[in-house]
DRENTI-923233 format. One record per residue (C-alpha): x, y, z. Coordinates in steps of 0.25 Angstrom, whole numbers, padded with zeros to 4 digits, always signed. Each point is the difference from the previous one (the first is absolute). Last residue first. Layout:
BEGIN
XYZ
...
END
This chain:
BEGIN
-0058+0078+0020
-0011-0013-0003
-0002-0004-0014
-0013+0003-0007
-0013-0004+0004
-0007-0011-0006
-0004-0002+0014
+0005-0015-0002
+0014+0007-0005
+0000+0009+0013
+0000-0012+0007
+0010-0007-0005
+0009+0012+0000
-0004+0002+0017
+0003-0014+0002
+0013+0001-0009
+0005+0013+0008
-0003-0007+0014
+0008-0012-0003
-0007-0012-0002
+0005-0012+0009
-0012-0008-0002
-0012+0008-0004
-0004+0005-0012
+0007-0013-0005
-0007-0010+0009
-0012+0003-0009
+0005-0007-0011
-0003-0013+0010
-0016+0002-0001
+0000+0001-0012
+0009-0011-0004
-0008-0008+0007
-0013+0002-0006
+0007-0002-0014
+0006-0015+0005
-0014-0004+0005
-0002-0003+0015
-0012+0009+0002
-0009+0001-0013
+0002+0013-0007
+0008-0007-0011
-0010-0009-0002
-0008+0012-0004
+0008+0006-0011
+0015-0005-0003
+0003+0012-0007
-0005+0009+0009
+0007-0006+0011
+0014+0000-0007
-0003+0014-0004
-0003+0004+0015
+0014-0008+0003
+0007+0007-0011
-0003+0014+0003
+0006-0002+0015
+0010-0006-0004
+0004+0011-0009
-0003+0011+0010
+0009-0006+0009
+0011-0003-0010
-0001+0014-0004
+0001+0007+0014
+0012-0009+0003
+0010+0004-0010
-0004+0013+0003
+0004-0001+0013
+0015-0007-0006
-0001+0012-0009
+0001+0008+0011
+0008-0007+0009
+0010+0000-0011
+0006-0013+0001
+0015-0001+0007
+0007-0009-0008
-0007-0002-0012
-0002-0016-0002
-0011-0002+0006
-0006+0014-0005
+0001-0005-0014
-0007-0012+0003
-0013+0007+0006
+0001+0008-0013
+0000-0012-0008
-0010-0008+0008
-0009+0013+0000
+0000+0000-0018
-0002-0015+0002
-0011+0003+0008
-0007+0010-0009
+0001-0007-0013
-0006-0013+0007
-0012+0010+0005
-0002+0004-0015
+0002-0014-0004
-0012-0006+0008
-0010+0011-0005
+0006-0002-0015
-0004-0015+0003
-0013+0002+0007
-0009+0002-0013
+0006-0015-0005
-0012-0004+0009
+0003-0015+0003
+0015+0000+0002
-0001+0014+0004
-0005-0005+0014
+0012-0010+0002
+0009+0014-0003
-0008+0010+0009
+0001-0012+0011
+0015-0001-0003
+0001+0016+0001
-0005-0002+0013
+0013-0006+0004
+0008+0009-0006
-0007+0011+0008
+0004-0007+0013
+0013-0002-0004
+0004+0014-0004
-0007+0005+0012
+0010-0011+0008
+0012+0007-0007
-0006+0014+0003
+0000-0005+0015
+0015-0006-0002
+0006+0013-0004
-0002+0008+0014
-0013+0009+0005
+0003+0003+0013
+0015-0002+0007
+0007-0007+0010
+0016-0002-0001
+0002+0012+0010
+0012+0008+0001
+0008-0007-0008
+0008-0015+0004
-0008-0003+0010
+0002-0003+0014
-0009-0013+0002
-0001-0003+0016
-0004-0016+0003
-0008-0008+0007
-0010+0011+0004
-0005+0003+0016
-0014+0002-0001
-0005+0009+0010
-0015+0002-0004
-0001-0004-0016
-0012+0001-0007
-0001-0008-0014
-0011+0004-0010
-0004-0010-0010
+0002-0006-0016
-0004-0013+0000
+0006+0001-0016
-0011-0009-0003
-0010+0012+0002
+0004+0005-0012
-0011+0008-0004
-0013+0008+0007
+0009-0003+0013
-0003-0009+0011
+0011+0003+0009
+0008-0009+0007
-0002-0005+0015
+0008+0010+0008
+0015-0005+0003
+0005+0007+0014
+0015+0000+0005
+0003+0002+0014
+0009-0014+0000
+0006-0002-0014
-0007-0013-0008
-0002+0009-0011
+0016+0001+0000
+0005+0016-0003
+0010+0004-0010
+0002+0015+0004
+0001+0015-0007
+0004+0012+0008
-0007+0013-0006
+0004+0014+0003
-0008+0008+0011
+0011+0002+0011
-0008-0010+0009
+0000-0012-0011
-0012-0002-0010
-0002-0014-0003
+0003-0008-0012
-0004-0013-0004
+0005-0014-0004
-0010-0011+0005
+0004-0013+0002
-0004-0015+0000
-0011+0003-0010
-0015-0004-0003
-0008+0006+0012
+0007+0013-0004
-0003-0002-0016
-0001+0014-0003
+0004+0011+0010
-0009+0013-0001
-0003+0007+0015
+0014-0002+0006
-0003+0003+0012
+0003+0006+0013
+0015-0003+0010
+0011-0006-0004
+0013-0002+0010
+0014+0001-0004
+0010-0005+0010
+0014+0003+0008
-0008+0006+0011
-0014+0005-0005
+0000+0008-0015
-0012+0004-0005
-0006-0005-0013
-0013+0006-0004
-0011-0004-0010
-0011+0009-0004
+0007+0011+0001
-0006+0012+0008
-0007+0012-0007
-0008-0009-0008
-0001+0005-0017
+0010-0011-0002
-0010-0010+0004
+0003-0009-0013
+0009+0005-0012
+0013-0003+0002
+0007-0003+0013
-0012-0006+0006
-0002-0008-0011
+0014-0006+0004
-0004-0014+0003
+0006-0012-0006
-0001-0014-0005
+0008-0013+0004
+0000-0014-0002
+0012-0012+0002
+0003-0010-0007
-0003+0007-0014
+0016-0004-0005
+0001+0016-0002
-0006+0003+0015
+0010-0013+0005
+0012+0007-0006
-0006+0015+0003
-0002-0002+0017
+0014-0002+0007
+0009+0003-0011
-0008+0014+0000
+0002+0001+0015
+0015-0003+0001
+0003+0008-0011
-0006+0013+0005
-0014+0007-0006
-0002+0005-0013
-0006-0014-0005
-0010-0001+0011
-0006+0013-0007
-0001-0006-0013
-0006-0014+0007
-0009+0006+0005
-0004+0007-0014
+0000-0013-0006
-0011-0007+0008
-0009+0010-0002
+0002+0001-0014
-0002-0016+0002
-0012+0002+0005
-0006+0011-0009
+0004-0011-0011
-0008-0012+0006
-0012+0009+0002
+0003+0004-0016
-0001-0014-0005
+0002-0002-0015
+0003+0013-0004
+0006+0005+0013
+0010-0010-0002
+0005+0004-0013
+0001+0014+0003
+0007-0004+0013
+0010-0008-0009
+0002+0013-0010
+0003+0008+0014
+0011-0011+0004
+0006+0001-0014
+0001+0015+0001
+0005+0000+0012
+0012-0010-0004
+0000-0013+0007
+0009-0004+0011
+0000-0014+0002
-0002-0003+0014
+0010-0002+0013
+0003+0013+0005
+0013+0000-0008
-0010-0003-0013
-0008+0013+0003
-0015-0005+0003
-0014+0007-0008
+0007-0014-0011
-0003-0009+0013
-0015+0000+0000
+0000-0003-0015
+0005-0013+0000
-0011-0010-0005
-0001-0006+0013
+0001+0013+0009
-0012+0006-0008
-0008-0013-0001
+0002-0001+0016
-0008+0014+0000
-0011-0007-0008
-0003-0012+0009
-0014+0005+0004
+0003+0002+0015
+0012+0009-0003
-0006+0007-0013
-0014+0003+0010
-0012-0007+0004
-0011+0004-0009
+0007+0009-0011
+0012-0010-0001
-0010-0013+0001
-0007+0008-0013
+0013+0004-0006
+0008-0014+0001
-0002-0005-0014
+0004+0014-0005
+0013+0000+0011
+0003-0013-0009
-0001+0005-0015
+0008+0015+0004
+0011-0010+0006
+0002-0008-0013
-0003+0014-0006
+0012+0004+0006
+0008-0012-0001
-0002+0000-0015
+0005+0015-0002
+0012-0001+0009
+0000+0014+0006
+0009+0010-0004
+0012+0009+0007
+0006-0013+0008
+0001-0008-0012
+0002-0016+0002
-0005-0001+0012
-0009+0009+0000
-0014-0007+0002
END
């Protein structure tokens, strides 16, 4: 996938990719990218190892290539891409921790030999409002040990570890790479969700689990709300329903300046997003402003996607039915507070929030 530019995805292996994870969306949506085969096509076509530095084993892509390849998963299968979002942040935070660990874990993580996923909702924007963390790590002899939940973590019954962080007794957090076969640790059965189901997305409890490894990141804490990658995958997802704007417009000419419009306003995001890739600290502000835009772009494109596509579009299973109901991930998923409340001040047709 990068092999031969590390700042730009190989255009044919991409929509190779984007052809087979499109073959595999139904199996994806039902059972899942590890059981469907379409996290194995991300390891087989090289993408997996660009989100890892060469010395740790991968190919080192750019950010801004890594974003365009997110983008161009989410279009084709955006379960498959919330995974591997997933999938990448663990290995982020694995990547701030000791040599010993991350030649351990990132060689076989870029190769796909070995699956991970992380749990830092917690840290972000879930349960913040409780009085006590959700999760705790509390020192006992010469070990850590974990105790409550960790109430978001995708594709638990489908990993070998978890990386999560836990809040430690002087109220800073201490993150951890956890094996899902650890004693003390609870996997629920994954949520059914209104979308993305396939992700088997659940709550994890921990009561006295004892972590494989310590991480001591590089900054203060590696985990934030509201990154790059989820206005990457709201590119995607609006790109795809652009296709079904643009199949409908073969037949009713009428749709093509509607299908146009929406491609304008994605190619503008894309550009911004890219900008922001490569600035070195983005502005948080327009990195939120970033994601306030795409979510009300693919939002907006879904409903025209439906419209468009009429009645056989409202039919369960449908591409536009779909897309519905997965645009709706982006009120919610890691959504900073200020974009929730933009987003909700824009559907009030009220003006923007102080």
């Amino acid at each position: 996938m990068f092999t031969n530019d590390p700042a730009c995805p190989d255009a044919d292996t991409l929509a190779a990719l984007r052809v087979d994870l499109a073959s595999l969306a139904a199996a994806t949506e039902r059972d899942g990218p590890w059981r469907s085969g379409a996290f194995a096509r991300l390891a087989e076509h090289g993408l997996l190892a660009g989100f890892i530095a060469t010395e740790d084993g991968g190919s080192g892509a750019a950010e801004a290539a890594l974003l365009e390849t997110l983008s161009g998963v989410a279009s084709a299968c955006l379960t498959t891409a919330l995974v591997l979002t997933q999938w990448a942040s663990a290995c982020r935070i694995i990547a701030t921790g000791p040599a010993d660990l991350r030649a351990l874990l990132l060689p076989s993580l870029a190769r796909g030999e070995e699956t991970a996923t992380v749990g830092i909702a917690q840290l972000t924007t879930s349960r913040r409002h409780v009085g006590t963390p959700a999760l705790r790590a509390s020192r006992r002899g010469s070990s850590w040990w974990l105790d409550g939940t960790c109430p978001w973590v995708t594709g638990a019954d489908s990993s070998e570890s978890i990386v999560t962080g836990a809040i430690g007794a002087d109220g800073t957090p201490v993150f951890f790479v956890i094996p899902t076969s650890a004693t003390g640790l609870t996997i629920g059965s994954p949520m059914p969700m209104l979308a993305l189901s396939g992700s088997r997305t659940s709550s994890v409890t921990f009561d006295g689990v004892v972590p494989r490894a310590e991480i001591v990141p590089a900054t203060v804490s590696p985990a934030r709300a509201g990154g790059l990658a989820t206005s990457a995958l709201a590119i995607g997802a609006t790109r795809a329903s652009i296709g079904l704007l643009d199949h409908e417009a073969a037949a009713r000419p009428t749709l093509e300046p509607v299908a146009t419009s929406f491609r304008l306003e994605a190619d503008d995001l894309a550009s911004r997003l890219g900008g922001l890739a490569t600035t070195e600290s983005p502005d948080p502000a327009a990195r939120d402003a970033l994601r306030t835009a795409a979510n009300s772009l693919v939002v907006r494109a879904a409903q025209a996607a439906l419209t468009a596509t009429k009645g056989a579009g409202f039919i369960a299973g449908h591409p536009a039915e779909r897309g519905v109901r997965e645009s709706l991930l982006f009120l919610v998923w890691s959504c900073p507070q200020q974009v929730a409340s933009a987003m909700i001040c824009e559907l009030a047709h009220l003006g923007q929030p102080a």
